[in-house]
C-alpha positions as CSV (number, residue, x, y, z in Angstrom):
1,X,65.3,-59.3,-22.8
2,X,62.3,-57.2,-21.7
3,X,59.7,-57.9,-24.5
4,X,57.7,-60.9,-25.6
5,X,56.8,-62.0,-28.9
6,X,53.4,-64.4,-29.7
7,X,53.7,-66.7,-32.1
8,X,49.8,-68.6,-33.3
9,X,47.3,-69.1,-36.0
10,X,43.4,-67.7,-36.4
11,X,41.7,-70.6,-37.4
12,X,39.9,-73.8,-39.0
13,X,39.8,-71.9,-42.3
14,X,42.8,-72.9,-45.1
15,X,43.5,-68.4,-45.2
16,X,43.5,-68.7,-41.0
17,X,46.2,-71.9,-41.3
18,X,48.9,-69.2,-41.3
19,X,51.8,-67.6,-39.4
20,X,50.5,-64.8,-37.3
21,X,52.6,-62.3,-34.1
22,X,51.5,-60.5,-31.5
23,X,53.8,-58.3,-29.3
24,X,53.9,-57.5,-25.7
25,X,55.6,-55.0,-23.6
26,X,55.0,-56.9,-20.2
27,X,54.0,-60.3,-20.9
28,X,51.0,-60.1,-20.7
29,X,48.8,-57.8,-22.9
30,X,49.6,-58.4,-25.9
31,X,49.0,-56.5,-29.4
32,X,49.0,-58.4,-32.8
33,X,51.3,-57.0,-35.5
34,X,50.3,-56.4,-39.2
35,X,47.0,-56.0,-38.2
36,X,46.4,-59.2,-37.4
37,X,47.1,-60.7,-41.1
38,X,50.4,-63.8,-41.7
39,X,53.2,-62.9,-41.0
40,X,54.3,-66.2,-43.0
41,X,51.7,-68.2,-45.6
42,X,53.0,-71.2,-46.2
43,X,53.8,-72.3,-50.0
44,X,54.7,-76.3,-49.5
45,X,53.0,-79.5,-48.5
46,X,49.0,-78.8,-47.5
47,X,50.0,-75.0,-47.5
48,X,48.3,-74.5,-44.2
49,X,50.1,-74.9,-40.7
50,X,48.8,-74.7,-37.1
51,X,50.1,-74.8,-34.0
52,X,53.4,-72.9,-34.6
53,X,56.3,-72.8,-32.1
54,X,59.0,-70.4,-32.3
55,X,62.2,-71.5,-30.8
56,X,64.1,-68.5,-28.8
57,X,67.4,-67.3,-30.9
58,X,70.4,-69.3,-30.8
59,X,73.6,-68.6,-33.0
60,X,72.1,-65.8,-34.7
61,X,69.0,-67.8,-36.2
62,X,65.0,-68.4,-35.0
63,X,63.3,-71.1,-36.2
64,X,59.4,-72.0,-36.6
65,X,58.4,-75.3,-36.6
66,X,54.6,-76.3,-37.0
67,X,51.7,-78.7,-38.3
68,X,51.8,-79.1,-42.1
69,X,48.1,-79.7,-41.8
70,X,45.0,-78.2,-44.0
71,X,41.5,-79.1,-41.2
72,X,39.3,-79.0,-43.4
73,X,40.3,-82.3,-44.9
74,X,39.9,-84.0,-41.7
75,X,42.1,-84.5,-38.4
76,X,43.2,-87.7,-39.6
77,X,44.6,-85.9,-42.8
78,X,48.3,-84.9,-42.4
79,X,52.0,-86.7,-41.6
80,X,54.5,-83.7,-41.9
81,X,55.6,-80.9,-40.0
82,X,57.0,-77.2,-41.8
83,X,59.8,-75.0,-40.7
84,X,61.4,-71.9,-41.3
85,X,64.3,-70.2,-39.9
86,X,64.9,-66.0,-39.6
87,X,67.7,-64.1,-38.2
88,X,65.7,-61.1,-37.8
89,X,62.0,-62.3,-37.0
90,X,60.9,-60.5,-40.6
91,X,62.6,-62.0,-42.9
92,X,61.4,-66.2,-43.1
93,X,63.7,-68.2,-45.3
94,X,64.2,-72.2,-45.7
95,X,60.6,-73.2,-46.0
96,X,60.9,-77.1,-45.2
97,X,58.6,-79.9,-44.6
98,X,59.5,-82.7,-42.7
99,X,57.4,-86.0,-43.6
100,X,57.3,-88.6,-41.2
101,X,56.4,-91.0,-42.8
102,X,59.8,-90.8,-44.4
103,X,61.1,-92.9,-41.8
104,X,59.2,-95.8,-43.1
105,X,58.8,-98.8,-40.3
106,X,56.3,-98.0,-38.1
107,X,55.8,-94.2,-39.1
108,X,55.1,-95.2,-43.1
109,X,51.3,-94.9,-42.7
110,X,51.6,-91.9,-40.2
111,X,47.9,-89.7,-39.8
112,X,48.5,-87.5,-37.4
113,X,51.9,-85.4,-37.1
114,X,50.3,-82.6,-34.6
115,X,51.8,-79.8,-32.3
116,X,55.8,-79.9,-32.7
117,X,58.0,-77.8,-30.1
118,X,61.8,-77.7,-29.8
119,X,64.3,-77.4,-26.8
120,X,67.9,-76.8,-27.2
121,X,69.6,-79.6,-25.7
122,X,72.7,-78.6,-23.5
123,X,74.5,-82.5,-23.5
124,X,73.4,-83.0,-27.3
125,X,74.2,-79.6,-28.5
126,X,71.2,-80.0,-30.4
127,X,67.8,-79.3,-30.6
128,X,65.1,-81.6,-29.2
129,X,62.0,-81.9,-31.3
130,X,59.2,-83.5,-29.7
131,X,55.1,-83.7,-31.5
132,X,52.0,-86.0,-31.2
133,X,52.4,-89.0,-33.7
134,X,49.7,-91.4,-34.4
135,X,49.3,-94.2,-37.3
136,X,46.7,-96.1,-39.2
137,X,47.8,-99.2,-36.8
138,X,48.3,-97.1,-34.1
139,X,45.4,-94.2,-33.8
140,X,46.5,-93.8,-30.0
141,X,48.5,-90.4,-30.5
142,X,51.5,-90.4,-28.1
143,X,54.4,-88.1,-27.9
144,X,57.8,-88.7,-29.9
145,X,61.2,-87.2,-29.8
146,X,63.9,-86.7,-32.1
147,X,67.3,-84.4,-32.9
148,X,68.2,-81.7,-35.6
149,X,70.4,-78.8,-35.3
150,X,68.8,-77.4,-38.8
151,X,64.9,-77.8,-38.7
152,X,64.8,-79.6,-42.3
153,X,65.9,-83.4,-40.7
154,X,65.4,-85.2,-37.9
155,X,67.1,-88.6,-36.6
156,X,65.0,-91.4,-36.5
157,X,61.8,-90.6,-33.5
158,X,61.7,-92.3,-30.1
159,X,58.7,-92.6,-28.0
160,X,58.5,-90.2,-25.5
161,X,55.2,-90.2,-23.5
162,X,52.4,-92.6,-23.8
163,X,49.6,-93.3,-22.3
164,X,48.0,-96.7,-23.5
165,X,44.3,-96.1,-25.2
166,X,44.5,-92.4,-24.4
167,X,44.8,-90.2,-27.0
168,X,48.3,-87.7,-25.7
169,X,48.7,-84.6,-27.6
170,X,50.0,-80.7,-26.8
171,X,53.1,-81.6,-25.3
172,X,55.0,-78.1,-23.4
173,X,57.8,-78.9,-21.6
174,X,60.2,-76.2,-19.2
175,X,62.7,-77.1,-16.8
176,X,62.1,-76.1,-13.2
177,X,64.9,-74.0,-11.7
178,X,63.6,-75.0,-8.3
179,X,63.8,-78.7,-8.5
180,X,65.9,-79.4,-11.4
181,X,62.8,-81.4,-12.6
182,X,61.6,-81.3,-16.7
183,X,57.3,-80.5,-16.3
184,X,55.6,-81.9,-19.5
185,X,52.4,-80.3,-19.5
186,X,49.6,-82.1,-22.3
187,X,46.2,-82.2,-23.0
188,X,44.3,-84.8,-20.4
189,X,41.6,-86.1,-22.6
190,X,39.6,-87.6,-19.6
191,X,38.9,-84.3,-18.7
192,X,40.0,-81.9,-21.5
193,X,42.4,-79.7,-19.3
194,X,46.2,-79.6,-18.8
195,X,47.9,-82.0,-16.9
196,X,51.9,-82.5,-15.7
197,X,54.2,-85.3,-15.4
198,X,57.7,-85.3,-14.9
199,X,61.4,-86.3,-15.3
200,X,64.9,-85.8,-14.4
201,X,66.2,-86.0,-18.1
202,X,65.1,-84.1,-20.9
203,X,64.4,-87.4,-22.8
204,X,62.7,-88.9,-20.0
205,X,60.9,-91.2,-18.8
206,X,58.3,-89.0,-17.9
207,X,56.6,-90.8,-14.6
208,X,53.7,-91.0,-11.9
209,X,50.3,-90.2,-12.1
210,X,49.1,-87.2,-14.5
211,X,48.2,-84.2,-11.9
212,X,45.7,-81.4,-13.5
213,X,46.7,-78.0,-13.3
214,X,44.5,-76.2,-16.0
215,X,41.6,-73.8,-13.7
216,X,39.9,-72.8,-16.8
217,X,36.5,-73.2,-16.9
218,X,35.9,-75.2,-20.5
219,X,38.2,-77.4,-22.3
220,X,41.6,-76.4,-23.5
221,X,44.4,-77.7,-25.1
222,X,47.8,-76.6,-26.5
223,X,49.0,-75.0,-23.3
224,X,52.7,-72.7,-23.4
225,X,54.8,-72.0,-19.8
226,X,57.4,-69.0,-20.3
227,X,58.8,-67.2,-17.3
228,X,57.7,-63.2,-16.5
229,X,61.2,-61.5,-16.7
230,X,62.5,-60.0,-13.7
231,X,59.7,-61.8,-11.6
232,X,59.4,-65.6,-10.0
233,X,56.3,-66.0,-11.9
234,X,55.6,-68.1,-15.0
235,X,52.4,-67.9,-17.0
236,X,50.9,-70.5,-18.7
237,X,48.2,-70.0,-21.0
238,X,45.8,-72.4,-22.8
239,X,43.8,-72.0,-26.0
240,X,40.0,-72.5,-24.8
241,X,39.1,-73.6,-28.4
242,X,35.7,-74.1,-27.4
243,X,35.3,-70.3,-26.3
244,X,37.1,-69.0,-28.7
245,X,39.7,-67.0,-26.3
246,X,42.7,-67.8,-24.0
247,X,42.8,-68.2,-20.5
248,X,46.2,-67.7,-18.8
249,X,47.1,-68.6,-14.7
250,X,50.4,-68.6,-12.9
251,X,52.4,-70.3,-11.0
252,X,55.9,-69.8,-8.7
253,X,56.9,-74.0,-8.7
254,X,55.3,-75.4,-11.8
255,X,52.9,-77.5,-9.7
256,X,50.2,-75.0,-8.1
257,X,49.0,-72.5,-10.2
258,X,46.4,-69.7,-9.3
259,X,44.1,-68.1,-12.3
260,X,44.7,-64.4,-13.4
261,X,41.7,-62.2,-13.4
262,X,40.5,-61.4,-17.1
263,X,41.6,-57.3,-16.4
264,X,45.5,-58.7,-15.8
265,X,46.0,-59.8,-19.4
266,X,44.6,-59.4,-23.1
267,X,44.7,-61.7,-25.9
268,X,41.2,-60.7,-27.9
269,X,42.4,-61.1,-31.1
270,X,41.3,-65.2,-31.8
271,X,44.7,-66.0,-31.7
272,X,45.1,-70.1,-31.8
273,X,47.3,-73.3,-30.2
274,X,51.0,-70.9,-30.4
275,X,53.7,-69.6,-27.9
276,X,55.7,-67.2,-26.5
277,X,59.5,-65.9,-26.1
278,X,60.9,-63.2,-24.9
279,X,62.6,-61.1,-27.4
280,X,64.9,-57.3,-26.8
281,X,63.7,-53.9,-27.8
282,X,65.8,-53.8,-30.9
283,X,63.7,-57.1,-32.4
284,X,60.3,-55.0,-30.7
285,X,61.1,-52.0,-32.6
286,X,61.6,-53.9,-35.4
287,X,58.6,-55.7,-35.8
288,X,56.6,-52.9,-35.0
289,X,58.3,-50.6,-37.5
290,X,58.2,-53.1,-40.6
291,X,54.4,-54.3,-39.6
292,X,52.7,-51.6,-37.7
293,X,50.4,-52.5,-34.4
């Protein structure tokens, strides 16, 4: 693996709700593809989707899970998420959305189903979905869990992260090869940066007191970690919605990060809440061949 591949959306507008890529051969300047139009429009459900995560390849197949969400009818205005699947990163088949409210119970009247990222989980050979979930009864959005190994159902969610009477969303977790330790990074409402806690399982619990990383200098929110191949560095960068622009820092341990001068990376393209993975030059050449840069 020696490229990287940027998965995000544009936009509040219903033609920006779409699937967009951006390519990088280091990392960290990165180019969008198709100039800049979807890669994906959605066709199901509110037709829209936002923060989009692409999970690395496994067995042969990607997979994009997102927000089945249209913003302009309000944040409080969508309970599903979308996915699609690709074994070639051009090709997006198995449109699905997932509706939690499905799950009846305490999910039936579910407003908020925001920000869904996967992990493949080693002792469940499966994957671990986690997104913000809030309710009518509950409107404090907290962070829930469940399994798939297809992207179209999930087993029934379990809470993974609260914080009582503060809204949680934006959850990002990595594993730390240093310390063994799983780093959940999410949006800290008190003070609209990024924040860590921790926990020796994948499925928690996720303990101690929130500590801020986030060294941007206006509010973010839907923060991504990924590691700099051939390096000890890993770059997180944050969606500075209010600015319009992406701020990225790094860190060596996950817990002290220092910020990269604007002339070390490029993102000027309005890209939105997304992520990155790395991909290999065949997938690179690819992309670029069938879309253009």
């Amino acid at each position: 693996m020696s490229k990287y591949l940027f998965c995000y959306f544009i936009g509040n507008e219903p033609w920006e709700e779409r699937i967009h890529f951006a390519i990088s051969g280091d990392g960290l300047h990165f180019t969008p593809i198709n100039n800049n139009r979807e890669i994906i429009t959605p066709t199901l459900g509110k037709k829209c989707v936002r923060d989009p995560f692409i999970v690395p390849e496994r067995d042969g197949f990607y997979y994009i899970i997102g927000t089945n969400m249209k913003s302009e009818e309000g944040w409080l205005s969508n309970h599903a998420l979308i996915s699609w699947k690709s074994k070639d990163l051009i090709n997006w088949t198995d449109e699905t959305v997932i509706d939690i409210r499905d799950f009846g119970n305490e999910f039936a009247d579910t407003t908020r189903a925001w920000a869904p990222e996967a992990l493949w989980d080693e002792n469940e050979r499966k994957y671990f979905v986690y997104w913000s979930n809030s309710t009518i009864q509950n409107d404090c959005t907290a962070i829930y869990y469940a399994y798939t190994d297809d992207f179209k159902t999930l087993t029934y969610p379990k809470i993974l992260f609260e914080r009582p009477g503060v809204q949680t969303i934006d959850a990002d977790i990595i594993r730390s090869p240093l310390d063994g330790l799983y780093y959940m990074y999410f949006k800290f409402e008190e003070s609209q940066k990024i924040a860590y806690v921790t926990a020796k399982n994948l499925c928690g619990p996720y303990s101690g007191a929130p500590s801020v990383v986030s060294l941007a200098p206006t509010g973010v929110e839907g923060s991504n970690i990924y590691h700099l191949d051939g390096t000890d560095r890993y770059i997180m960068i944050m969606d500075e919605y209010g600015a319009h622009r992406y701020f990225a820092q790094e860190t060596k341990n996950m817990r002290d990060f220092t910020a990269l001068p604007k002339d070390c990376y490029s993102m000027d393209f309005s890209p939105r809440h997304g992520n990155i993975i790395k991909i290999s030059d065949e997938r690179f050449n690819a992309l670029t061949e069938k879309f253009g840069v």
